[in-house]
Phi, psi and omega in degrees: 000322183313294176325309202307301192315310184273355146229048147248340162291331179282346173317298178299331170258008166273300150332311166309319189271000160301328201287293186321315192283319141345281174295323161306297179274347146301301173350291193290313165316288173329277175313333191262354159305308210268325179294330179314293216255334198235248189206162164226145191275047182299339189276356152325294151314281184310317180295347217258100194314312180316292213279355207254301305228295192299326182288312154323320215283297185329295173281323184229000154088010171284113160284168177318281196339307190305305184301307206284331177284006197245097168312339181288350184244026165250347181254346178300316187260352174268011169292293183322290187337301198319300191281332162268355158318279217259040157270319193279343203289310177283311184286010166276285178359301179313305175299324181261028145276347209312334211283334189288303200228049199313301171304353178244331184284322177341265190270003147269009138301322172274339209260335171269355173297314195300309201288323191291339160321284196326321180295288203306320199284333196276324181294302194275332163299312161304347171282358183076035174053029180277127190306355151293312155325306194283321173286331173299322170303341179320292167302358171296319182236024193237323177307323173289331193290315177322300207312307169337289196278007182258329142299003174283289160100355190239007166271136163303134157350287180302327164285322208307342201281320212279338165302359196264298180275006144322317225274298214275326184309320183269345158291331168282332181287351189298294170305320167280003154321265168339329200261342194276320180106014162294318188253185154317127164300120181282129161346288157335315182302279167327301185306289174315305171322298185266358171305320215253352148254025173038052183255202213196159181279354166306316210262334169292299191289308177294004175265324207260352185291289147339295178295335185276338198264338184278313173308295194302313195278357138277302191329274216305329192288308199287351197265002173218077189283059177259286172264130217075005165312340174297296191320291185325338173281311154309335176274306190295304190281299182312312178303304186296314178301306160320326192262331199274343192272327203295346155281351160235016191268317182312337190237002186274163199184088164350299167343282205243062175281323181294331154345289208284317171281321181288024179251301198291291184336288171295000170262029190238327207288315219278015197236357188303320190290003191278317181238001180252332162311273204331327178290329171309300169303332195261353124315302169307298167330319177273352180286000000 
């Protein structure tokens, strides 16, 4: 019975951690579509005279007019863009080797956590700094790094655990920011919303209103998980799954199909981790 018993638990963590190796290389998939193929807002930044402007002056001996007006350093930064695309391309690669090339896979994995921070910090400077912005990013750049150290085999179990719920508590809490209506609703928030249950906007803001109050009291639930736990895992994982489909269920249109993947399709990928950590931790919990 001792056996049977251990091994459906090395079952459940082999399992968790496919889900996790999952959610890393759609991520990762995700991010290197969008750098390929689309734009990433580094010039959010690389443009912005206050933080640039001594650093043009310093490093390339340029006033601002010269930089910014020099089509050669706007193609310069869409290469870079261009070049960590197929960075995240090899750290998908990676995630779905660990097992094979554990000593290689590793730190180009933490090493795409640094840069997708970097994005979430480019990301929420552009937001006006609202600290809901910075917290919906949590699972964005904390997933490849999980997958690294649950491979590793020498972090205890309980942090890996408890950093996971950190991880998914501050995206949900991120996201019910928003859905509550402390900061603006974005648009996108709304627009989806009534694309995708065909309702009118009086009835998306009090549905996302909702949703948002349901979102804080999981963020809060998952990070001390004595009661209710089963529901809370189920709000989690069904919502992230639900929000993340709601960009291509919301935007599809027979018409413009080829339009609709290369647009939608990677905002579906880079969401994977919206419902498959959660799913990982409720495996692991039960383990």
């Amino acid at each position: 019975m001792g056996y049977l018993s251990f091994q459906l638990s090395n079952l459940k963590h082999f399992n968790s951690f496919r889900l996790l190796q999952t959610a890393t290389t759609g991520l990762l998939l995700g991010r290197a579509w969008q750098h390929l193929f689309w734009d990433a807002p580094y010039r959010e930044f690389l443009w912005d005279e206050y933080w640039m402007k001594n650093v043009v002056s310093m490093v390339l001996g340029l006033s601002w007019s010269e930089y910014v007006g020099n089509p050669l350093y706007d193609e310069r930064i869409q290469l870079f863009s261009q070049g960590i695309g197929w960075f995240y391309l090899l750290a998908a690669g990676a995630a779905l080797g660990i097992q094979w090339l554990p000593s290689l896979a590793r730190p180009i994995l933490t090493t795409s956590s640094g840069t997708l921070l970097i994005l979430a910090l480019i990301v929420w400077k552009e937001q006006g700094w609202q600290i809901g912005q910075l917290l919906e990013q949590s699972l964005q750049w904390t997933t490849p790094l999980l997958l690294a150290v649950s491979s590793k085999g020498a972090i205890p179990e309980q942090w890996i655990r408890y950093g996971t719920r950190v991880a998914i508590s501050s995206t949900f809490i991120g996201h019910g920011l928003y859905a509550l209506g402390y900061y603006p609703i974005p648009g996108n928030f709304l627009e989806m919303t009534m694309r995708s249950l065909s309702i009118g906007e009086d009835p998306a803001r009090q549905f996302l209103f909702l949703i948002g109050i349901l979102d804080v009291l999981a963020a809060l639930g998952v990070l001390w998980p004595r009661y209710f736990k089963t529901a809370i895992f189920i709000y989690l994982i069904a919502w992230g799954l639900l929000t993340s489909l709601a960009r291509v269920w919301g935007y599809f249109s027979f018409d413009f199909i080829e339009n609709w993947l290369q647009m939608w399709v990677y905002e579906l990928l880079i969401r994977f981790p919206h419902f498959l950590v959660p799913c990982f931790l409720w495996l692991r919990e039960r383990k």
